[in-house]
FIDO-781662 format. One line per 3 residues: number of its first residue (from 1); for each residue x, y, z of N, C-alpha, C. Coordinates in steps of 0.2 Angstrom, whole numbers, plus 5000, padded with zeros to 4 digits. Atoms other than C-alpha are relative to their C-alpha. Example, Ala and Ser with C-alpha at 12.3 -4.5 7.8 and 13.67 -1.06 7.14 Angstrom:
BEGIN
1> 5004/4994/5000/5062/4978/5039/5004/5006/5000  4996/4994/4999/5068/4995/5036/4996/5005/5003 $
***
This chain:
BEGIN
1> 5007/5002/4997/4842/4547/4606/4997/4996/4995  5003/5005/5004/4839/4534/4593/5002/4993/5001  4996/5008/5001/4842/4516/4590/4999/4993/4994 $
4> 5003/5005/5006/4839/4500/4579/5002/4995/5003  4998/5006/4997/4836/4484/4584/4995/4994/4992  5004/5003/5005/4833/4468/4573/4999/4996/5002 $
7> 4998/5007/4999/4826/4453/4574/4995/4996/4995  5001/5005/5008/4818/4438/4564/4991/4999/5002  5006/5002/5000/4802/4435/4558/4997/4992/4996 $
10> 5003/5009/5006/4793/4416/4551/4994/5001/4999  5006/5003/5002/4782/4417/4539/4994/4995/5000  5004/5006/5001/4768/4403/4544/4994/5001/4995 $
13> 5004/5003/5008/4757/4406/4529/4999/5000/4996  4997/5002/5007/4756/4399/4516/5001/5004/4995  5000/4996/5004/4758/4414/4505/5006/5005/5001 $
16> 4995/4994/5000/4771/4428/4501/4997/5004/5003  5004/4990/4995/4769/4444/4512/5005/5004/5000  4995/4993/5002/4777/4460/4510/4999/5005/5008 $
19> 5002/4997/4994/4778/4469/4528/5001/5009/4998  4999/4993/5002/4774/4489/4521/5003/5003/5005  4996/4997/4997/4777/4496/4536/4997/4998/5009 $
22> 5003/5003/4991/4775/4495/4557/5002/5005/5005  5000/4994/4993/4773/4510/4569/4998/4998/5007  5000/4998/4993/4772/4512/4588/5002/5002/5003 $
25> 4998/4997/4996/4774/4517/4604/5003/4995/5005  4994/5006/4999/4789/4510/4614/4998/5001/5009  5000/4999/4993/4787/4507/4634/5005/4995/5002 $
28> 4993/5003/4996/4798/4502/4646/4995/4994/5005  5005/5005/5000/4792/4484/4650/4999/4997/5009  4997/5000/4994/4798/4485/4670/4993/5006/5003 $
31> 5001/4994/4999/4790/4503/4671/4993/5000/4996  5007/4998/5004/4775/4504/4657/5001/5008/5002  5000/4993/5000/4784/4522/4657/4999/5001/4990 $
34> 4999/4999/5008/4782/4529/4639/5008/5002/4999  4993/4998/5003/4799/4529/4630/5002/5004/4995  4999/4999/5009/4796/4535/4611/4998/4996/4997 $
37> 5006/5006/5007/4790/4526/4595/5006/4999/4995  4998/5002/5004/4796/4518/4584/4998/4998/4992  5003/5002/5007/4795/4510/4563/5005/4995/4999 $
40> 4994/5006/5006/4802/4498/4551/5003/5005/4996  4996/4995/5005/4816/4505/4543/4997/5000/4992  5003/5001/5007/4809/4498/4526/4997/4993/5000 $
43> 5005/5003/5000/4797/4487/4520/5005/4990/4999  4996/5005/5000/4802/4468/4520/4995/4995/4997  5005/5008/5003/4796/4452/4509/5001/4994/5003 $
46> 4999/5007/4998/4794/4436/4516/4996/4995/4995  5003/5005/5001/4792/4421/4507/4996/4994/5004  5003/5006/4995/4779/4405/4513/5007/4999/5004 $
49> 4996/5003/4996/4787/4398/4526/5008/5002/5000  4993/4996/4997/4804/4408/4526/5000/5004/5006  4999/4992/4991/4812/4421/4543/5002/5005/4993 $
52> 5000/4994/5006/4813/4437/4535/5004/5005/5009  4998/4999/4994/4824/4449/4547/4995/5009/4999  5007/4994/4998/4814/4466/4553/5005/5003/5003 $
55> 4997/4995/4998/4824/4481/4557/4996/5005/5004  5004/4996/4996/4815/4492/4569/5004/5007/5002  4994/4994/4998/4822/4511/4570/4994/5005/5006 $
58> 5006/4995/4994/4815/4521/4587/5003/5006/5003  4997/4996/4997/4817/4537/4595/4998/5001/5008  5002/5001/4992/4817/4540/4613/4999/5008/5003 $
61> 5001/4995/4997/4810/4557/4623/5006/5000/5006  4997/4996/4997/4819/4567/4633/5000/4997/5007  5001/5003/4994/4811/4560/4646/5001/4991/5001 $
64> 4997/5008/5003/4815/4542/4641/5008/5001/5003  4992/5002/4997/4834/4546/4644/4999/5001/5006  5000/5000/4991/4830/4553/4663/4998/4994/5003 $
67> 5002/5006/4997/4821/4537/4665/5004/4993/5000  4995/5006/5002/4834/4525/4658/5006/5001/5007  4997/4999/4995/4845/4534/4671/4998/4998/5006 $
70> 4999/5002/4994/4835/4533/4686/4997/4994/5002  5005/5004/5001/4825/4519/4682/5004/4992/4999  4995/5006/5003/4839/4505/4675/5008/5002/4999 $
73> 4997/4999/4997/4853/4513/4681/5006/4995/4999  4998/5008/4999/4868/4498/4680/5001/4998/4993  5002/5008/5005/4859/4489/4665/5003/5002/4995 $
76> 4999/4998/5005/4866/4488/4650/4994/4999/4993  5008/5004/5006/4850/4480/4640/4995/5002/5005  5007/5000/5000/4832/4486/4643/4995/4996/4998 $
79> 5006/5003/5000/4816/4475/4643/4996/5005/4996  5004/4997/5003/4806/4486/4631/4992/4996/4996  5006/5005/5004/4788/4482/4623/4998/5006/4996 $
82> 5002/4995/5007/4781/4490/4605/4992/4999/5002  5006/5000/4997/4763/4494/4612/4996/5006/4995  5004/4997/5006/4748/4502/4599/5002/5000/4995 $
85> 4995/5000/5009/4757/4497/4583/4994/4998/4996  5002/5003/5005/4750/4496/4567/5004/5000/4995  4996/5003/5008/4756/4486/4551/4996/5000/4995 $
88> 5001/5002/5008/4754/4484/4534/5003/4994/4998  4999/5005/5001/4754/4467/4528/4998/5000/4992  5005/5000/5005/4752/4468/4509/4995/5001/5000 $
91> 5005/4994/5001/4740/4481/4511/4996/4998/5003  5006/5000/4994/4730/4474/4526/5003/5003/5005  4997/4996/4994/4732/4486/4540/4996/4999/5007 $
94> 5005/5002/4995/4730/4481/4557/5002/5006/5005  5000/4998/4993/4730/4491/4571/4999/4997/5007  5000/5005/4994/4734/4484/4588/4999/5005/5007 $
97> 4999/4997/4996/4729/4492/4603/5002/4996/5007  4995/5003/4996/4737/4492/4620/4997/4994/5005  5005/5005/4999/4732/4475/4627/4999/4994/4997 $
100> 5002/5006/5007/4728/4465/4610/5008/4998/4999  4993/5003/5003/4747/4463/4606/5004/5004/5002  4991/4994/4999/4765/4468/4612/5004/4995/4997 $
103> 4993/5001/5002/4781/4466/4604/5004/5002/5005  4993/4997/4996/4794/4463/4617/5007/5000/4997  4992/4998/5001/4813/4467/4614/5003/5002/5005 $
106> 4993/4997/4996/4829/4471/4622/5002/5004/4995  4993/4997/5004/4839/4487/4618/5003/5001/5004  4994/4996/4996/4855/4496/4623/4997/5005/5003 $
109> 5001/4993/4994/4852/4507/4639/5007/5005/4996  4996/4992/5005/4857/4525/4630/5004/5005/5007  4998/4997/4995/4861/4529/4648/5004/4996/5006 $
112> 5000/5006/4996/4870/4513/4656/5005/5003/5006 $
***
């Protein structure tokens, strides 16, 4: 019932950043069902102007697997969005609520 997905991040400014850390809650981007939450496996530095890759570790409810079943059924990859997340950015901590910011991703349907 877990998973990892990574992808890349660009620095645009012009300063180093250390991304402490990044929680939410994961929905299903088709359904806006709740699926589970997720974090960053660990903290990541980026240099100005570098990509820096971002590891995202989640876990999914019970109810999450019945709904991959009935719900994407087939699919192999899910549309999913990272909705109420807060980060730490070198010790500024945002919180985003649902609405201000989604992180979209594809993962592996755990019940294809």
């Amino acid at each position: 019932r877990t998973f990892s997905v990574s992808f890349q991040y660009k620095n645009t400014f012009p300063l180093d950043i250390a991304i402490k850390s990044l929680t939410g809650n994961i929905e299903c981007d088709e359904h806006r069902f709740h699926l589970g939450n997720a974090s960053l496996s660990k903290p990541v530095s980026i240099d100005a102007g570098e990509t820096g890759t971002l590891t995202v570790l989640g876990t999914w409810t019970e109810e999450a697997i019945s709904h991959f079943h009935s719900g994407h059924a087939g699919e192999e990859m899910v549309d999913v969005v990272l909705v109420d997340f807060a980060v730490d950015i070198s010790g500024i901590q945002l919180q985003m609520d649902q609405g201000q910011m989604e992180q979209s991703m594809q993962v592996p349907n755990p019940a294809p």
